[in-house]
SEPA-517040 format. One record per residue (C-alpha): residue number from 1; residue in three letters; x, y, z. Coordinates in steps of 0.2 Angstrom, whole numbers, padded with zeros to 4 digits. Last residue first. Layout:
# SEPA-517040
+---------+------+-------+-------+-------+
! koldren ! bake !  east ! north !    up !
+---------+------+-------+-------+-------+
!     NUM !  ala !     X !     Y !     Z !
...
+---------+------+-------+-------+-------+
//
This chain:
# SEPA-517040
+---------+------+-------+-------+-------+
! koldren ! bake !  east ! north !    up !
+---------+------+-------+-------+-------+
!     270 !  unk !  0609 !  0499 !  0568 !
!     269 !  unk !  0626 !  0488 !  0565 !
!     268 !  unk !  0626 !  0474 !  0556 !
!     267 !  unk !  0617 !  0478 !  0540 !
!     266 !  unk !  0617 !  0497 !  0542 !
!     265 !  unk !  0601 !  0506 !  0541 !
!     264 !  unk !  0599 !  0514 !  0523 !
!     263 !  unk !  0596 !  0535 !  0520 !
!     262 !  unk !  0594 !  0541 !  0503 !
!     261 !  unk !  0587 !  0562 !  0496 !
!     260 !  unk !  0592 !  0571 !  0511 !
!     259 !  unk !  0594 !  0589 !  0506 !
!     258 !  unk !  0609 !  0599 !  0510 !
!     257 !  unk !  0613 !  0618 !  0515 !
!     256 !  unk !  0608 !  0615 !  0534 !
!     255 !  unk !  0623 !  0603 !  0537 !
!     254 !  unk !  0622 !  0587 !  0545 !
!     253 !  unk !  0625 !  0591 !  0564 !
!     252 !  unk !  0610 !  0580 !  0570 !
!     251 !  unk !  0596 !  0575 !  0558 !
!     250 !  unk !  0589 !  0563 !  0570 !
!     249 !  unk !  0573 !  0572 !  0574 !
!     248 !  unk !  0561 !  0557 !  0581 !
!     247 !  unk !  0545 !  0553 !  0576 !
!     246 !  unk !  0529 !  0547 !  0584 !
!     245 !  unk !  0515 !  0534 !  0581 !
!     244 !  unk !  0525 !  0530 !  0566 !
!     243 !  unk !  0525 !  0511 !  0568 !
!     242 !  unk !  0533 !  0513 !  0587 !
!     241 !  unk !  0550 !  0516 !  0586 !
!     240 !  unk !  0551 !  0531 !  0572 !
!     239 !  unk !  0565 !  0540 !  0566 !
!     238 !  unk !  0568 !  0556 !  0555 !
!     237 !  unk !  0582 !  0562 !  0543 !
!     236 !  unk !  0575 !  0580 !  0536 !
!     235 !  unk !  0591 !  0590 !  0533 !
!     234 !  unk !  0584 !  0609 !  0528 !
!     233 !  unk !  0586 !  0616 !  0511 !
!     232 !  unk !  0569 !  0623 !  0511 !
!     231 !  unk !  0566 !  0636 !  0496 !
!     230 !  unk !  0547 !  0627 !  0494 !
!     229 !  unk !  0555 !  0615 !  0480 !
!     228 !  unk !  0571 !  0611 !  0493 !
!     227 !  unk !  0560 !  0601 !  0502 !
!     226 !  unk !  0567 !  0584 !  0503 !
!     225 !  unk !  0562 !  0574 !  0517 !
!     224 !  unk !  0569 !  0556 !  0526 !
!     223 !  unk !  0561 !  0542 !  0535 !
!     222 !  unk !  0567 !  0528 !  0547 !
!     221 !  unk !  0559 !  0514 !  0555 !
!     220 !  unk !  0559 !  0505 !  0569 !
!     219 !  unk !  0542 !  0496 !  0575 !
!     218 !  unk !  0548 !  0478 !  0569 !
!     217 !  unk !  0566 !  0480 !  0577 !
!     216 !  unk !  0582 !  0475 !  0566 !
!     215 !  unk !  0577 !  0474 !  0547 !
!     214 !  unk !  0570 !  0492 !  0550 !
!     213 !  unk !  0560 !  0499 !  0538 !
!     212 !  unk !  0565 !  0513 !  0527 !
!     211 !  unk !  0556 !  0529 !  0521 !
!     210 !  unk !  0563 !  0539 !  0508 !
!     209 !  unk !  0563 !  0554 !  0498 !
!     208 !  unk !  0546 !  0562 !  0505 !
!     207 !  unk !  0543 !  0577 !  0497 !
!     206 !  unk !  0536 !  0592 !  0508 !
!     205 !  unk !  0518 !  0596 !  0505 !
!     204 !  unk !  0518 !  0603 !  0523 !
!     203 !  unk !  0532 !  0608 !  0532 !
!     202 !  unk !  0537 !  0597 !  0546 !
!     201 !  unk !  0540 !  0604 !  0563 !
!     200 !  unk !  0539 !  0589 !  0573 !
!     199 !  unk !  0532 !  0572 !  0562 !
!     198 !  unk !  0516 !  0567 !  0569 !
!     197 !  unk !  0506 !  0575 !  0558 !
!     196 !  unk !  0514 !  0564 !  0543 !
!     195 !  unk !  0505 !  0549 !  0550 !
!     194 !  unk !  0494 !  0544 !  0536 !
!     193 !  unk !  0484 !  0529 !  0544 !
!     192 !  unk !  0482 !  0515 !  0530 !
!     191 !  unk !  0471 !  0499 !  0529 !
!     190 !  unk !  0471 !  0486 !  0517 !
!     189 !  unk !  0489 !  0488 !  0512 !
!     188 !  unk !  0497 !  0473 !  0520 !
!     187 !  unk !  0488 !  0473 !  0537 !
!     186 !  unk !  0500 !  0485 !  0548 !
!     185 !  unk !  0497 !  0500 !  0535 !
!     184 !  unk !  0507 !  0516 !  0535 !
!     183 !  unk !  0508 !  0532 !  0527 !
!     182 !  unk !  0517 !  0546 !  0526 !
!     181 !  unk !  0509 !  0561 !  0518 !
!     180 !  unk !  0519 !  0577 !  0509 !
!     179 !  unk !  0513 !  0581 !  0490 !
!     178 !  unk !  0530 !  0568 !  0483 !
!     177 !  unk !  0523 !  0555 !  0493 !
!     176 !  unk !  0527 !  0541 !  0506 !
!     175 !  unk !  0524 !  0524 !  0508 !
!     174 !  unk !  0527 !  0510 !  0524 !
!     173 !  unk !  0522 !  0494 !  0526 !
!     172 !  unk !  0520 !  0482 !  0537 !
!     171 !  unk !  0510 !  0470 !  0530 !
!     170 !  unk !  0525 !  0454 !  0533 !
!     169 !  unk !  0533 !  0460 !  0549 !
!     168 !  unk !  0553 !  0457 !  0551 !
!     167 !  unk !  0557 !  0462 !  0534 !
!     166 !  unk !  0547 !  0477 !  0536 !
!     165 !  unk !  0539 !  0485 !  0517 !
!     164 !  unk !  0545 !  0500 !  0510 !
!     163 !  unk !  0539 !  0512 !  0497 !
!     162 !  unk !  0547 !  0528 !  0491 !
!     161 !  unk !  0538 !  0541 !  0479 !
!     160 !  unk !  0520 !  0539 !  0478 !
!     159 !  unk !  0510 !  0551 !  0468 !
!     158 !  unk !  0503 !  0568 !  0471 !
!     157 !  unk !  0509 !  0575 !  0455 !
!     156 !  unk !  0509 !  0570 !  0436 !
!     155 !  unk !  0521 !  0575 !  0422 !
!     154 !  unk !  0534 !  0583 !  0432 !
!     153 !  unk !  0547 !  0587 !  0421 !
!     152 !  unk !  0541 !  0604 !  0416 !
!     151 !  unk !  0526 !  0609 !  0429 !
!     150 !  unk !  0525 !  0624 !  0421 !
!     149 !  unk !  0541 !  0631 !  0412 !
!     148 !  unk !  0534 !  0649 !  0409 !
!     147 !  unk !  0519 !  0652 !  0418 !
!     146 !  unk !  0506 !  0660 !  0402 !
!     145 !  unk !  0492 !  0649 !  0405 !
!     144 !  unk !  0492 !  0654 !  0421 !
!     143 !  unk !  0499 !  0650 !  0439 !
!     142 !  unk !  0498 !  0656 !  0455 !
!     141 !  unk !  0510 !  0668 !  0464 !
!     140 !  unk !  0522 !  0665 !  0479 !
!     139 !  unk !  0534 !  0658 !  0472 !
!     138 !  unk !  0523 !  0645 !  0462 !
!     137 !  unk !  0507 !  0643 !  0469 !
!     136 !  unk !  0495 !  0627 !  0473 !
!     135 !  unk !  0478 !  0629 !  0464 !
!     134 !  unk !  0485 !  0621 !  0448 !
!     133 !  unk !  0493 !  0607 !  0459 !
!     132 !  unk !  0473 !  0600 !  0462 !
!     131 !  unk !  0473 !  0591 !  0478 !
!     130 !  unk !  0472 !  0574 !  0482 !
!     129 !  unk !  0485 !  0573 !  0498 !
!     128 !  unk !  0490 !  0555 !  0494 !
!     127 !  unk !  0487 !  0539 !  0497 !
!     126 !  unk !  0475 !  0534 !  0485 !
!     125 !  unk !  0464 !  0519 !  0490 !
!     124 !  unk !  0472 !  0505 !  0489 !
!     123 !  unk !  0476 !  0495 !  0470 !
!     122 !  unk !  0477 !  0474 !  0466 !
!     121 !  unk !  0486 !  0468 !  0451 !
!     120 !  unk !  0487 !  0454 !  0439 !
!     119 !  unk !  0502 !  0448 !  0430 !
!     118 !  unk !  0514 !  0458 !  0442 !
!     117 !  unk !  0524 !  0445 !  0448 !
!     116 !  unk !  0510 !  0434 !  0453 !
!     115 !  unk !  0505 !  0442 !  0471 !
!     114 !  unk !  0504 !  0459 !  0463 !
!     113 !  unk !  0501 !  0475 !  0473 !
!     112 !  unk !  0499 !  0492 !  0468 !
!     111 !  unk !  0502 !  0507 !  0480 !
!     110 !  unk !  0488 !  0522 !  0474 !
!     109 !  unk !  0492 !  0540 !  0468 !
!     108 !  unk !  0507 !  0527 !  0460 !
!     107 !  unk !  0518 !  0517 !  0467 !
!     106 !  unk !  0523 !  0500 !  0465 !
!     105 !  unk !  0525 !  0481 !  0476 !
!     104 !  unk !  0529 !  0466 !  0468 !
!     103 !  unk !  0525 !  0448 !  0478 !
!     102 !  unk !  0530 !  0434 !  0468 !
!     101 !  unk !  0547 !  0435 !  0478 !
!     100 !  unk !  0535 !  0433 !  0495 !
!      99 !  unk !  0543 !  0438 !  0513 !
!      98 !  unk !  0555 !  0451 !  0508 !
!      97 !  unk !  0540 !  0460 !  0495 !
!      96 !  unk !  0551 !  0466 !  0479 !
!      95 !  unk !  0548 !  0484 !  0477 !
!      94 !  unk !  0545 !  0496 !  0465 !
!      93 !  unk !  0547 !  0516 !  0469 !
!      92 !  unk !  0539 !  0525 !  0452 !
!      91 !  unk !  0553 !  0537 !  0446 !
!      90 !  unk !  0544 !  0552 !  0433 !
!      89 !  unk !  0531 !  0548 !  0447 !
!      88 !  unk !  0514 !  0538 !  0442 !
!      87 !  unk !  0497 !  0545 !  0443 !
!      86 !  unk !  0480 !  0532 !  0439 !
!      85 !  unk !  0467 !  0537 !  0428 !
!      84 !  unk !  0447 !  0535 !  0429 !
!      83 !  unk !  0436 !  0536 !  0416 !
!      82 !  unk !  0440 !  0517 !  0407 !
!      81 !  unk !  0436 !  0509 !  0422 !
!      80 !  unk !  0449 !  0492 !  0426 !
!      79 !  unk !  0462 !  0503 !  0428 !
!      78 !  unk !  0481 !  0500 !  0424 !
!      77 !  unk !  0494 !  0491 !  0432 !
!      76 !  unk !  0511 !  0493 !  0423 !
!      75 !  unk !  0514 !  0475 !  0417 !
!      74 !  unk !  0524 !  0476 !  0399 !
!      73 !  unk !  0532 !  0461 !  0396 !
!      72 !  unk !  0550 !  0457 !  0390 !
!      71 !  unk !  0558 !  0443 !  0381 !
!      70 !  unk !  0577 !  0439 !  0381 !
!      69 !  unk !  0575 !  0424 !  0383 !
!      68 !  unk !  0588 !  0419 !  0397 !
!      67 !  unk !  0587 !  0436 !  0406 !
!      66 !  unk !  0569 !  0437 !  0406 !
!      65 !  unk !  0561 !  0454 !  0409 !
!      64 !  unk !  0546 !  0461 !  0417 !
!      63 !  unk !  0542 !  0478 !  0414 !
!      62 !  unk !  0536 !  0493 !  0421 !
!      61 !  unk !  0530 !  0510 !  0411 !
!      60 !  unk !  0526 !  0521 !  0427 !
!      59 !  unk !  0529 !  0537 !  0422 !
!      58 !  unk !  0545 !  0536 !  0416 !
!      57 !  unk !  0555 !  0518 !  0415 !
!      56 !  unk !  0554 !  0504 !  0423 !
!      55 !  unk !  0564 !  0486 !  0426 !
!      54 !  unk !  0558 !  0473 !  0433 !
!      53 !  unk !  0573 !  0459 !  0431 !
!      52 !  unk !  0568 !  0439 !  0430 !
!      51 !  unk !  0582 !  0427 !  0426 !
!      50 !  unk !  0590 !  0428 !  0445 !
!      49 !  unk !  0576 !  0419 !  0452 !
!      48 !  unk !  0573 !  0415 !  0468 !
!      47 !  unk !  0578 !  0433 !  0472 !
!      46 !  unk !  0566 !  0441 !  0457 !
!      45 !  unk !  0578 !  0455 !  0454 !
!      44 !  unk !  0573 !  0472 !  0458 !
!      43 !  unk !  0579 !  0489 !  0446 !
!      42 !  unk !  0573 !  0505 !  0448 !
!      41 !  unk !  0576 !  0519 !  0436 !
!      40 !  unk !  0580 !  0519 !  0417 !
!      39 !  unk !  0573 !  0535 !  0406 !
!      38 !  unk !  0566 !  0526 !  0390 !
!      37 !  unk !  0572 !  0508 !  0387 !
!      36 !  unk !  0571 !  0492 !  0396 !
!      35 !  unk !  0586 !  0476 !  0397 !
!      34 !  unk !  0600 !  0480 !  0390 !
!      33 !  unk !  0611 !  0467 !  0392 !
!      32 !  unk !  0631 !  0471 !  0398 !
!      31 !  unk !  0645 !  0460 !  0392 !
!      30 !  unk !  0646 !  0464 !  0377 !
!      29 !  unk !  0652 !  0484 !  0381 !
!      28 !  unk !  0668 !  0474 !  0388 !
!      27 !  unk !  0671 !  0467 !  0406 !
!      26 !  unk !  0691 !  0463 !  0410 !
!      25 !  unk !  0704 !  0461 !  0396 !
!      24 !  unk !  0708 !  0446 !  0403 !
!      23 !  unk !  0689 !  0438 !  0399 !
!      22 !  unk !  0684 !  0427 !  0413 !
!      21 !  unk !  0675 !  0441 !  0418 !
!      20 !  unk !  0671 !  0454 !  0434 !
!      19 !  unk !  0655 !  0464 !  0443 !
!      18 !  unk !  0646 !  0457 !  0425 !
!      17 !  unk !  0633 !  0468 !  0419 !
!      16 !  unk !  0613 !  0472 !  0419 !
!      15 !  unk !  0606 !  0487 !  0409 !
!      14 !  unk !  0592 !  0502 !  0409 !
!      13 !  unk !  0587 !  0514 !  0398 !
!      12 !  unk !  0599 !  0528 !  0390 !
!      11 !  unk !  0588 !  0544 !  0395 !
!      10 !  unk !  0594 !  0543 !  0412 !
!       9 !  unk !  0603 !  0527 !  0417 !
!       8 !  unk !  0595 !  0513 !  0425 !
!       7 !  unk !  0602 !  0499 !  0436 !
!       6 !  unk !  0609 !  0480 !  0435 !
!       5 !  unk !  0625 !  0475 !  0443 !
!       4 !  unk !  0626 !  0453 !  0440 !
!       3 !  unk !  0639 !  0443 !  0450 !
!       2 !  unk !  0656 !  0438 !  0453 !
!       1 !  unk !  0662 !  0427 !  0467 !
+---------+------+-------+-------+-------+
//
């Protein structure tokens, strides 16, 4: 049966299509509904409803969209005091909660959650490391208001890049960051224990990619590390069985001269 594709495309926004057509010459250019601007990421469709599309954009412009009306709302969370300022990645990790379709998920310094599809928003405490990048060197020498290139396409660090929330456990979830910690929270984000230590012979500050929870075994989960920034081209693929409270190495024989950036736990066979 044919469905809708929906994704983001750098720099061109982000766009739902046909997989197939009634049409004989296949799917054309009219087929396809933009549906958010800017830099396109992460797509979710609402699961009891097909109509409703998040779709985001750099750092952390998220937006509701309806199919039928066309009409899109803005609903990136945003502080309730005026002094205080929240960090999003240039690709902020949103998720749809598998036990609640009104419940949205995203990252920022802080994991957001919205039990009403975003319309109103409530924020933890800030899950990452907290320090300031400007003290952290860049080969080996700190930088100045003469460094060349700094920061460039990293508007905001120590924010949250993958996200993940057990299908088995509702409140188990799982977050990790671009400055090193993985988190977890086994009451729906009102408690957190980062438990990064216990990962062997992790580097510190290295990115987390992604961190997926098992839809087989509520303590499994899996995790994976990019640290290619620090001159580490290492495969990082890692596995829990007990909510983080240690990890396993299961990298294996993937070669040394390739980061992980995905890793998903197969559907029938885990």
């Amino acid at each position: 049966n044919p469905y809708y594709v929906y994704g983001g495309l750098q720099d061109n926004g982000s766009w739902g299509g046909p997989s197939s057509t009634l049409n004989r010459i296949g799917v054309s250019n009219e087929d396809w509904v933009r549906i958010g601007g800017g830099d396109g990421f992460y797509t979710q469709v609402d699961p009891e409803d097909n109509n409703t599309i998040y779709a985001e954009s750099q750092n952390g412009r998220l937006y509701r969209f309806d199919v039928k009306s066309g009409e899109s709302k803005s609903i990136r969370p945003e502080p309730n005091d005026e002094k205080e300022r929240y960090r999003f990645n240039w690709n902020s990790p949103i998720l749809i909660s598998p036990h609640d379709p009104k419940t949205i998920y995203y990252g920022g310094n802080k994991l957001f959650k919205s039990k009403d599809r975003g319309e109103t928003w409530e924020a933890t405490i800030d899950l990452t490391t907290q320090q300031d990048r400007e003290k952290l060197p860049l080969m080996g020498v700190l930088p100045d208001r003469d460094t060349l290139s700094r920061h460039d396409g990293i508007a905001y660090y120590g924010d949250i890049t993958t996200v993940s929330e057990s299908p088995l456990k509702e409140g188990l979830i799982y977050a990790g960051t671009d400055d090193g910690n993985l988190q977890v929270s086994r009451d729906g984000g009102k408690n957190w224990k980062n438990v990064i230590s216990k990962v062997p012979r992790m580097p510190k500050y290295t990115y987390v990619t992604r961190v997926v929870a098992s839809r087989f075994k509520e303590g499994t989960a899996y995790a994976t590390f990019d640290g290619h920034r620090n001159d580490d081209f290492k495969a990082y693929v890692f596995m829990t069985t007990d909510y983080g409270e240690s990890w396993k190495n299961i990298s294996s024989n993937l070669p040394k001269g390739g980061i992980v950036n995905v890793i998903r736990e197969h559907h029938r066979n885990p």
